[in-house]
Jmol script that loads the backbone (N, CA, C; Angstrom):
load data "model"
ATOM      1  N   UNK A   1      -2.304  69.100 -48.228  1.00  0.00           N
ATOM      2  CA  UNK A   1      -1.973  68.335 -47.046  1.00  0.00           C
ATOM      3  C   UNK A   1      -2.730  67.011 -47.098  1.00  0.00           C
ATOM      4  N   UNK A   2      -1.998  66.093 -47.137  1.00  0.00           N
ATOM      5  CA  UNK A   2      -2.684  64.540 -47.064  1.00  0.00           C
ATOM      6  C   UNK A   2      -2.275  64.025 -45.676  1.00  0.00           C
ATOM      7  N   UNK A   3      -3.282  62.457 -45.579  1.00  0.00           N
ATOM      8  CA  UNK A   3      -3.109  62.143 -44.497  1.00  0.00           C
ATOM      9  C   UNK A   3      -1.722  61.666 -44.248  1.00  0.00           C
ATOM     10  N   UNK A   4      -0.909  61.025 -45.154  1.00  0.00           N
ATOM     11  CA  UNK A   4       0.101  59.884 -45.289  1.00  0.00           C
ATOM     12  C   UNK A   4       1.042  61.822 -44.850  1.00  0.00           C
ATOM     13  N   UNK A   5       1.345  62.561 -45.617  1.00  0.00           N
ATOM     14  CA  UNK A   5       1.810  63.651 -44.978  1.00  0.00           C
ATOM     15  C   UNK A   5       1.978  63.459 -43.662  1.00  0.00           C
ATOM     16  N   UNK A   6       1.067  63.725 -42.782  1.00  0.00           N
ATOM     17  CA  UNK A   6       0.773  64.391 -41.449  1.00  0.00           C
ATOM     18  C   UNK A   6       1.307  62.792 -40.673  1.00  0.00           C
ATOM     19  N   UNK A   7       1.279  61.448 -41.756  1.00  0.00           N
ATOM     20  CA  UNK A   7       2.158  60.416 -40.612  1.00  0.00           C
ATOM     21  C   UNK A   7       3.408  60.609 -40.649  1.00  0.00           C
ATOM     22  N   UNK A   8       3.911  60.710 -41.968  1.00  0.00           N
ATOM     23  CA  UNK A   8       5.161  60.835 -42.555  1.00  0.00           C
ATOM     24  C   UNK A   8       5.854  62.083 -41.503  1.00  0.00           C
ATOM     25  N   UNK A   9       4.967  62.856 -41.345  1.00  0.00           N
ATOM     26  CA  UNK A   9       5.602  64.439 -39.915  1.00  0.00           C
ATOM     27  C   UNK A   9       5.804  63.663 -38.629  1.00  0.00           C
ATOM     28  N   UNK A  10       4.952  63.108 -38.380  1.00  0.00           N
ATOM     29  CA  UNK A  10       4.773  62.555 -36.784  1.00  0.00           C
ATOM     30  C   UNK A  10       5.571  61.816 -36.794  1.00  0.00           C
ATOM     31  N   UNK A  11       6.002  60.519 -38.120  1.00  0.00           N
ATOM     32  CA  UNK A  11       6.849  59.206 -37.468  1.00  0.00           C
ATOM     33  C   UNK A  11       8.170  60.097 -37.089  1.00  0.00           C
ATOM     34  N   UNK A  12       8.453  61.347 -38.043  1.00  0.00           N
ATOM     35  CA  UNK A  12       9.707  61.816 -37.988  1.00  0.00           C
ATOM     36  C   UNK A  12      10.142  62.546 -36.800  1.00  0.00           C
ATOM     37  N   UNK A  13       9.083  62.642 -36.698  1.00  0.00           N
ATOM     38  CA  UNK A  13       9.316  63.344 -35.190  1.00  0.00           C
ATOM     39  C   UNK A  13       9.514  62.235 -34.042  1.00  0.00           C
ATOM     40  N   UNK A  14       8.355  61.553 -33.754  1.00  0.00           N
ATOM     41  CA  UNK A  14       8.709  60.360 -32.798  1.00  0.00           C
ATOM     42  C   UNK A  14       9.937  59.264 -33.316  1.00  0.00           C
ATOM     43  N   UNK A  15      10.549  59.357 -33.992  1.00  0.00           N
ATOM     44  CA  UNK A  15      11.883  58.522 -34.318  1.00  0.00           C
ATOM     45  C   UNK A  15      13.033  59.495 -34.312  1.00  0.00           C
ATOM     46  N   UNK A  16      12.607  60.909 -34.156  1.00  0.00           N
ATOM     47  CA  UNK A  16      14.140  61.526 -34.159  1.00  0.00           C
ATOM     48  C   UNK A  16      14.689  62.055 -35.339  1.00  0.00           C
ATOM     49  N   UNK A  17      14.675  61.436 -36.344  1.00  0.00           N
ATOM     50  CA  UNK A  17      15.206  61.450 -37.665  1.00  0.00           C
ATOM     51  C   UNK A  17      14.668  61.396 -38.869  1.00  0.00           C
ATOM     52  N   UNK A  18      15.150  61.974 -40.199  1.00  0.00           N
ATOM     53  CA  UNK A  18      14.049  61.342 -41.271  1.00  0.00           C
ATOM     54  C   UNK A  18      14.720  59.635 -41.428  1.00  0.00           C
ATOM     55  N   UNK A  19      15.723  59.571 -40.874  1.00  0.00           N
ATOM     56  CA  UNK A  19      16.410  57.930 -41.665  1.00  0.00           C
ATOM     57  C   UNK A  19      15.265  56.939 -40.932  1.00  0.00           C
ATOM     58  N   UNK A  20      15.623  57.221 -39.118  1.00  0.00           N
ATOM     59  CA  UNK A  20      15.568  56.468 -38.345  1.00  0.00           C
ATOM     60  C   UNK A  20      13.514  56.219 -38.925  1.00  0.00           C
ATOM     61  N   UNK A  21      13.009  57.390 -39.008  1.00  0.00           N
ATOM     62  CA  UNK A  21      11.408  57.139 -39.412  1.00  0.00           C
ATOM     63  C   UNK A  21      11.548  56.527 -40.926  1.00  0.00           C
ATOM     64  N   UNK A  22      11.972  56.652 -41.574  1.00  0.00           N
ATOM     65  CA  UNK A  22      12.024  55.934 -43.213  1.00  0.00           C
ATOM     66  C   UNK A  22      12.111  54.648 -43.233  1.00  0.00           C
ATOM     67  N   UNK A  23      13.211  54.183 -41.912  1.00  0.00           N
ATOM     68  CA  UNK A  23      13.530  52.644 -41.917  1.00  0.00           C
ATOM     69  C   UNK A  23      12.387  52.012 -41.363  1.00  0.00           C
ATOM     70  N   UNK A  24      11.824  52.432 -40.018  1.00  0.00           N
ATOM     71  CA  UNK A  24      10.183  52.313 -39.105  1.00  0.00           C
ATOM     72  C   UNK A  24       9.019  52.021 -40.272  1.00  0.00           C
ATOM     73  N   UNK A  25       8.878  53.021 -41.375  1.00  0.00           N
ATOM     74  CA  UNK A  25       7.914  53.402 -41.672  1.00  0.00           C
ATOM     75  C   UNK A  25       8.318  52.323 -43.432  1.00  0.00           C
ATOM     76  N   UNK A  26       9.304  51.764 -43.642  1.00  0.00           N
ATOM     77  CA  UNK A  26       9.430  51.206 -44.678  1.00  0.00           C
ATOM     78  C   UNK A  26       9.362  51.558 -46.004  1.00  0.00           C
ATOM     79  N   UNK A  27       9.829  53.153 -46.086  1.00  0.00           N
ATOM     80  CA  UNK A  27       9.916  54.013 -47.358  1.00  0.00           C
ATOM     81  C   UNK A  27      11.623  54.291 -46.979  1.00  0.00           C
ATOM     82  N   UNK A  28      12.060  54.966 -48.254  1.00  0.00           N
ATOM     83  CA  UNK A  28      13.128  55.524 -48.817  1.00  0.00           C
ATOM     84  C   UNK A  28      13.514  57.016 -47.814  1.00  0.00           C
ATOM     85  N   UNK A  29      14.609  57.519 -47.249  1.00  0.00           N
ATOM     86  CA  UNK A  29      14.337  58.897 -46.854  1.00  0.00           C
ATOM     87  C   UNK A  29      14.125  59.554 -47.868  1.00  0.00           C
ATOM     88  N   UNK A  30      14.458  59.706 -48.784  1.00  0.00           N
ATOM     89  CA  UNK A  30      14.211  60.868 -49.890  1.00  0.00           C
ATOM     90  C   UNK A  30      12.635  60.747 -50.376  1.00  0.00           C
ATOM     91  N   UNK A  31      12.033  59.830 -50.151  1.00  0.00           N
ATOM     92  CA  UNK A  31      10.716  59.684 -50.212  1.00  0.00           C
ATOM     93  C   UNK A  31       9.895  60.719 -49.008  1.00  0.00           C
ATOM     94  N   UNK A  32      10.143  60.113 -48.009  1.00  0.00           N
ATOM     95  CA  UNK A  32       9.835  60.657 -46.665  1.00  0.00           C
ATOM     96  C   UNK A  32      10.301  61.820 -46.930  1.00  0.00           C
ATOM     97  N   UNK A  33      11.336  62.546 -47.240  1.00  0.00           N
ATOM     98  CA  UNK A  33      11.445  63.887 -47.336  1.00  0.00           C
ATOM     99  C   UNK A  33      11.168  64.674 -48.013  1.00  0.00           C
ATOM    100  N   UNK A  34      10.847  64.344 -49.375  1.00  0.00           N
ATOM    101  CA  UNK A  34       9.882  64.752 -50.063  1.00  0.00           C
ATOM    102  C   UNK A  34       8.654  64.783 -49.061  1.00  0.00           C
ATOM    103  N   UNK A  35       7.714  63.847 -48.883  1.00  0.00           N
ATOM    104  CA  UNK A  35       7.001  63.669 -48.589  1.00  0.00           C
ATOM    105  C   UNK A  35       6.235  65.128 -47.116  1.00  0.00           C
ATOM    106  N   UNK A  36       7.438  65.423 -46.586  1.00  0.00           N
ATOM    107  CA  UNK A  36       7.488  66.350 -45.915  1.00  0.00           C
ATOM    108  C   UNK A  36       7.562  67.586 -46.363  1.00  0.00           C
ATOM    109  N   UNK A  37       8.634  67.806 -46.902  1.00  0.00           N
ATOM    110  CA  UNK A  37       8.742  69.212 -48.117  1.00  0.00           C
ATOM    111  C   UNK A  37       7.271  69.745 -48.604  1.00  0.00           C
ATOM    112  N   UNK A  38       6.709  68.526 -48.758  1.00  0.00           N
ATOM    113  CA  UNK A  38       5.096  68.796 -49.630  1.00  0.00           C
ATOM    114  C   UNK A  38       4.140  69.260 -48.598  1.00  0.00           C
ATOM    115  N   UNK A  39       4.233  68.951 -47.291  1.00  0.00           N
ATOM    116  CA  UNK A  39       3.571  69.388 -46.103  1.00  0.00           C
ATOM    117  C   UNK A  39       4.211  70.462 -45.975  1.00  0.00           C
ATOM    118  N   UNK A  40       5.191  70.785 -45.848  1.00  0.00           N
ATOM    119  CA  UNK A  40       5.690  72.571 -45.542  1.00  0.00           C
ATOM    120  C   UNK A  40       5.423  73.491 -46.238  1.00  0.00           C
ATOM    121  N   UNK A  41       5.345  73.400 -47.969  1.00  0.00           N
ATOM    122  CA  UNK A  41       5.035  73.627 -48.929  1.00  0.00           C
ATOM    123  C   UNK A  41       3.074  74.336 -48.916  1.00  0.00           C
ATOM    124  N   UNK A  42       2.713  72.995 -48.388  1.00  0.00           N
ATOM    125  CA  UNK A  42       1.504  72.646 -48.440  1.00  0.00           C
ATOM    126  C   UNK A  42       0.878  74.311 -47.408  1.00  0.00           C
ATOM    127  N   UNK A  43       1.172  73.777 -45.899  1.00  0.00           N
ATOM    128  CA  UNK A  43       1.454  74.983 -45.064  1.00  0.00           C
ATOM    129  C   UNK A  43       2.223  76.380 -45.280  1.00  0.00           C
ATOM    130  N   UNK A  44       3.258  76.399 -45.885  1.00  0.00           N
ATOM    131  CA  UNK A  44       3.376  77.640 -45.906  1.00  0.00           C
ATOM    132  C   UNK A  44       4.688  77.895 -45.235  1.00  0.00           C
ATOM    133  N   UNK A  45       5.393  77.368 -44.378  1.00  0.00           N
ATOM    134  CA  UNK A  45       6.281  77.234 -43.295  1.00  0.00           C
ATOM    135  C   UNK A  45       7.370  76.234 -43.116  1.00  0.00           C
ATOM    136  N   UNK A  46       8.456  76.341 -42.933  1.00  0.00           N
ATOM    137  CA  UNK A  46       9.373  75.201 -42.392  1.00  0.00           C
ATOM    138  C   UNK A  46       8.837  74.403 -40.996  1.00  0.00           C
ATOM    139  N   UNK A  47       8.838  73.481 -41.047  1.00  0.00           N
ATOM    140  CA  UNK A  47       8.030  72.537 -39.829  1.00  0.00           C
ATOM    141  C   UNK A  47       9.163  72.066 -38.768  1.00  0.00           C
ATOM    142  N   UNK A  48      10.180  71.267 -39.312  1.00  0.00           N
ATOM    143  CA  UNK A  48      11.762  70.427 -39.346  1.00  0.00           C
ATOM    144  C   UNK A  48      12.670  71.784 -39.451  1.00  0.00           C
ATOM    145  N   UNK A  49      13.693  71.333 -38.763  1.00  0.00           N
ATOM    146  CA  UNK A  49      15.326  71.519 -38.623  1.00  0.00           C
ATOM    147  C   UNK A  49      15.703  70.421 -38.802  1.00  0.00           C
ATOM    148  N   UNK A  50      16.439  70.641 -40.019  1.00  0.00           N
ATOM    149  CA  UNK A  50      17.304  69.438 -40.178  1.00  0.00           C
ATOM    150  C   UNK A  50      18.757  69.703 -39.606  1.00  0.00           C
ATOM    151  N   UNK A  51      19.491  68.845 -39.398  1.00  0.00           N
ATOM    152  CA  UNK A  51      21.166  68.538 -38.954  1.00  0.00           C
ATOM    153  C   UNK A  51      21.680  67.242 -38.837  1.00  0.00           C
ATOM    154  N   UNK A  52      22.803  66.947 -38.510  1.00  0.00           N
ATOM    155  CA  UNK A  52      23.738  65.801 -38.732  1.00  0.00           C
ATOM    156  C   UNK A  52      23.127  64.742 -37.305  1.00  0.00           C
ATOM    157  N   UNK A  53      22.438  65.670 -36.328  1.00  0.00           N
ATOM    158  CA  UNK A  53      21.992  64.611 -35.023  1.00  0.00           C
ATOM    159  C   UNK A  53      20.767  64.149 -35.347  1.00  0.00           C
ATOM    160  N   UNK A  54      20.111  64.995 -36.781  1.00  0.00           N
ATOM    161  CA  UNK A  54      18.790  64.739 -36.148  1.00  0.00           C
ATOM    162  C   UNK A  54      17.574  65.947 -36.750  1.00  0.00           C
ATOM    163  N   UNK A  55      16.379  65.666 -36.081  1.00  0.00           N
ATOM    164  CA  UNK A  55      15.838  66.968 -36.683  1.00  0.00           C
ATOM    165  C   UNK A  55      15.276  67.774 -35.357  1.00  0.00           C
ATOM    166  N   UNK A  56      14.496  68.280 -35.295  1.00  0.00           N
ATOM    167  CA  UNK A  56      14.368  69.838 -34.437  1.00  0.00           C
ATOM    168  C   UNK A  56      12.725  70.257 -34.941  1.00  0.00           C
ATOM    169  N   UNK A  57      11.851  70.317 -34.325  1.00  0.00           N
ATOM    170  CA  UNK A  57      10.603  71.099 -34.555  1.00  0.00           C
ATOM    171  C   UNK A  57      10.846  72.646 -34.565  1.00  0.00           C
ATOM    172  N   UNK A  58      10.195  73.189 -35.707  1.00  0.00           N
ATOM    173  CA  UNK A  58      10.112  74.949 -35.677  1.00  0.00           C
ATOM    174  C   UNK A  58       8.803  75.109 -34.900  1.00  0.00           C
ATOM    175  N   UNK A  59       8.286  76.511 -34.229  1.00  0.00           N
ATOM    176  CA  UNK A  59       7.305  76.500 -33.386  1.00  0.00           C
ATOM    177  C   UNK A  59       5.965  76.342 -33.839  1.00  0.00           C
ATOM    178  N   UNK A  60       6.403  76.047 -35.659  1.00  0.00           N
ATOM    179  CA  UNK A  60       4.872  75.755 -36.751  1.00  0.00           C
ATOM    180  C   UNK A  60       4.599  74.562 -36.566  1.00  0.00           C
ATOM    181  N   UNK A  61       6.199  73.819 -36.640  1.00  0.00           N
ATOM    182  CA  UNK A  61       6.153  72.204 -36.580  1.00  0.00           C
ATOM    183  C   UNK A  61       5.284  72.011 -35.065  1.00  0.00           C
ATOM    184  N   UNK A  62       5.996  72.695 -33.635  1.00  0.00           N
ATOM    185  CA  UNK A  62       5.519  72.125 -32.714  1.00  0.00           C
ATOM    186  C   UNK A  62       4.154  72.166 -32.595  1.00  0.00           C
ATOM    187  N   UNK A  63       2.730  73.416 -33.309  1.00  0.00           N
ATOM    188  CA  UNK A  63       1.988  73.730 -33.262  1.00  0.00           C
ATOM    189  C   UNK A  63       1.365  72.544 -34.272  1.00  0.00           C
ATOM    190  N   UNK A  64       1.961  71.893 -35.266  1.00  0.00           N
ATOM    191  CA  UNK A  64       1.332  70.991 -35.826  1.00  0.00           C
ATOM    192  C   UNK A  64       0.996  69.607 -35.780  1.00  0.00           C
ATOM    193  N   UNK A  65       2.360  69.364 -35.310  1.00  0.00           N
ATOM    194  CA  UNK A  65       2.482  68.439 -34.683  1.00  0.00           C
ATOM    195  C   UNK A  65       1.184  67.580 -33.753  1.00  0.00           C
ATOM    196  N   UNK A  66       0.789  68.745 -32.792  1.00  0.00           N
ATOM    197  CA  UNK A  66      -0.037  68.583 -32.022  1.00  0.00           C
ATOM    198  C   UNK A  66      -1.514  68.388 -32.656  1.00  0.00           C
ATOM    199  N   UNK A  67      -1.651  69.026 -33.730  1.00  0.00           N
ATOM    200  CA  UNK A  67      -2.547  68.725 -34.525  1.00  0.00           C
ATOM    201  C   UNK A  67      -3.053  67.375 -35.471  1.00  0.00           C
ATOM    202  N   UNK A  68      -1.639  67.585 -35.769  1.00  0.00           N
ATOM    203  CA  UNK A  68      -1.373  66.320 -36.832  1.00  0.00           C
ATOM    204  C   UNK A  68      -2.079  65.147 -35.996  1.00  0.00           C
ATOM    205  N   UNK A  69      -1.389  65.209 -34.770  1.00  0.00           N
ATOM    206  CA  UNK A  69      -1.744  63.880 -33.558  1.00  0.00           C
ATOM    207  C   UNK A  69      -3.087  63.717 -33.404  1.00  0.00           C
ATOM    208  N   UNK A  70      -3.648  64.662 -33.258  1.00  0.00           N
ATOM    209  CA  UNK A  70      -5.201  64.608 -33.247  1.00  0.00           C
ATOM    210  C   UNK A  70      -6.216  64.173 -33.821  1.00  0.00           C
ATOM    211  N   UNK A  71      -5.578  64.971 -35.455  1.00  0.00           N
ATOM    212  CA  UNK A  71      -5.888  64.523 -36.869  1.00  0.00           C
ATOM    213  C   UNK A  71      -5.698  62.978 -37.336  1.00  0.00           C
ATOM    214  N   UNK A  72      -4.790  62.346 -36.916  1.00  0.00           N
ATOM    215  CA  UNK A  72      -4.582  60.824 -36.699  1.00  0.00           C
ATOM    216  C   UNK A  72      -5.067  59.999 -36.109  1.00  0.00           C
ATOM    217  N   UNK A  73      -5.493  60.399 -34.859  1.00  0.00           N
ATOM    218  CA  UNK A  73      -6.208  59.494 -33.868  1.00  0.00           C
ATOM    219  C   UNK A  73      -7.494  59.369 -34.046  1.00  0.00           C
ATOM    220  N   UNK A  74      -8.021  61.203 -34.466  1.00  0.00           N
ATOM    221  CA  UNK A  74      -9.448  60.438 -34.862  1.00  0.00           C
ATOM    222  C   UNK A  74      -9.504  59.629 -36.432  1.00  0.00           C
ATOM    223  N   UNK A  75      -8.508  59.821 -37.337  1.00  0.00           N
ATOM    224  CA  UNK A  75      -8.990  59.087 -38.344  1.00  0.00           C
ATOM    225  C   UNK A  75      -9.213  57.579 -38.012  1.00  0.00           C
ATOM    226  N   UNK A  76      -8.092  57.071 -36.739  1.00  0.00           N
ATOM    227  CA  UNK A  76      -8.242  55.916 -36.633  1.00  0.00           C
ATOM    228  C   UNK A  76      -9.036  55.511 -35.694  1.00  0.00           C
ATOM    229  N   UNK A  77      -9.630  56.196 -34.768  1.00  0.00           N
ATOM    230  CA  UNK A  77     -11.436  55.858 -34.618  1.00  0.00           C
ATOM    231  C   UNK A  77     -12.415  55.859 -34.739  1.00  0.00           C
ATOM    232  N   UNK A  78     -12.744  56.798 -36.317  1.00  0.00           N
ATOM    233  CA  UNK A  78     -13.471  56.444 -37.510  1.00  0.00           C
ATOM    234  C   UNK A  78     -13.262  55.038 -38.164  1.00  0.00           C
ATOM    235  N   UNK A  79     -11.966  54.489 -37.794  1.00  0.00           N
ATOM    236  CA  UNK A  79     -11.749  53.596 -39.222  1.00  0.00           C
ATOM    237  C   UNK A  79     -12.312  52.321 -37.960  1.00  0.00           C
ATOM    238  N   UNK A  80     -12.361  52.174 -36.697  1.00  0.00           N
ATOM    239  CA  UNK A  80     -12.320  51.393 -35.429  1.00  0.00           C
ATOM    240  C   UNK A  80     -14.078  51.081 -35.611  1.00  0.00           C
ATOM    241  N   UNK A  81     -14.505  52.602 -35.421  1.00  0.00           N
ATOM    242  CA  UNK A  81     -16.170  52.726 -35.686  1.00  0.00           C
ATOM    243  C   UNK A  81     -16.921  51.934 -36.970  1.00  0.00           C
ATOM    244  N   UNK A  82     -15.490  52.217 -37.816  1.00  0.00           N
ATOM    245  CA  UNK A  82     -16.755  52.057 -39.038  1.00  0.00           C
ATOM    246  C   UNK A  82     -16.784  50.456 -39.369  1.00  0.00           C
ATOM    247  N   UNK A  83     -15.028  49.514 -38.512  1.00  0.00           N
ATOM    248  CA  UNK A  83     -15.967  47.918 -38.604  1.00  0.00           C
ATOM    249  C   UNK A  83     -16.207  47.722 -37.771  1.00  0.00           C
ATOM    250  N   UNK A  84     -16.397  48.451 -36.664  1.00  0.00           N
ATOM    251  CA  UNK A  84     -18.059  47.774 -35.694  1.00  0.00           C
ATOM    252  C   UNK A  84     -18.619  48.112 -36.072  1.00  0.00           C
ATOM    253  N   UNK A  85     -19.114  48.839 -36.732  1.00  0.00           N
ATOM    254  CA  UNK A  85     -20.291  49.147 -37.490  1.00  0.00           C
ATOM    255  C   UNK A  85     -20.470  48.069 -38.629  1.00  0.00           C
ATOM    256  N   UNK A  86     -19.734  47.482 -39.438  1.00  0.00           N
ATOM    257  CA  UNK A  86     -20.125  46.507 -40.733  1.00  0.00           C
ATOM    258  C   UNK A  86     -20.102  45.159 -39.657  1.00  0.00           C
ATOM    259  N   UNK A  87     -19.326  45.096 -38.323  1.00  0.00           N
ATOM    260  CA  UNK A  87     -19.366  43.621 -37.849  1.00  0.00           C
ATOM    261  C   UNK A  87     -21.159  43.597 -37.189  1.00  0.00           C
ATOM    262  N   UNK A  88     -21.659  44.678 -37.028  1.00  0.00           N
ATOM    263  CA  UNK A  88     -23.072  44.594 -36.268  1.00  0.00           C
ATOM    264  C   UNK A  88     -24.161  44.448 -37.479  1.00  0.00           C
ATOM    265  N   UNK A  89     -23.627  44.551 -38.565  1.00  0.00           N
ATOM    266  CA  UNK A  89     -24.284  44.728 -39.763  1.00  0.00           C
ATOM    267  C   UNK A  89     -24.766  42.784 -39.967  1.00  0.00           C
TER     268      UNK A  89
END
end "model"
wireframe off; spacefill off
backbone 0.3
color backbone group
């Protein structure tokens, strides 16, 4: 499980789609879906429902999801911390 994973889950989820997140996120879908495959893989579980509208969280996805979000936010107030930290330097 990498970090770019756990964005690659979330954009897809907050855009609805793997297209609609591929185009957002400025990769290929088959990239992005790979990219996902390797997180389910990774876990153990189908995360996504895929279909013609769209995709669908499984109750692993919804459980991760929530994680994932977490897992994201603090990376990016480590990354917030660490140049106030070099700007006080």
């Amino acid at each position: 499980m990498t970090l770019q994973q756990l964005r690659d889950f979330v954009a897809s989820v907050e855009h609805g789609s793997l297209r609609r997140a591929a185009h957002a996120e400025g990769k290929s879908e088959a990239s992005l879906s790979k990219s996902i495959k390797r997180l389910e893989i990774s876990v153990g579980t189908e995360l996504l429902r895929r279909g013609a509208l769209g995709i669908s969280l499984t109750e692993a996805g919804k459980v991760l999801l929530a994680r994932a979000q977490l897992i994201l936010s603090e990376v990016e107030l480590a990354r917030i911390a660490r140049r106030a930290e070099v700007e006080l330097v």
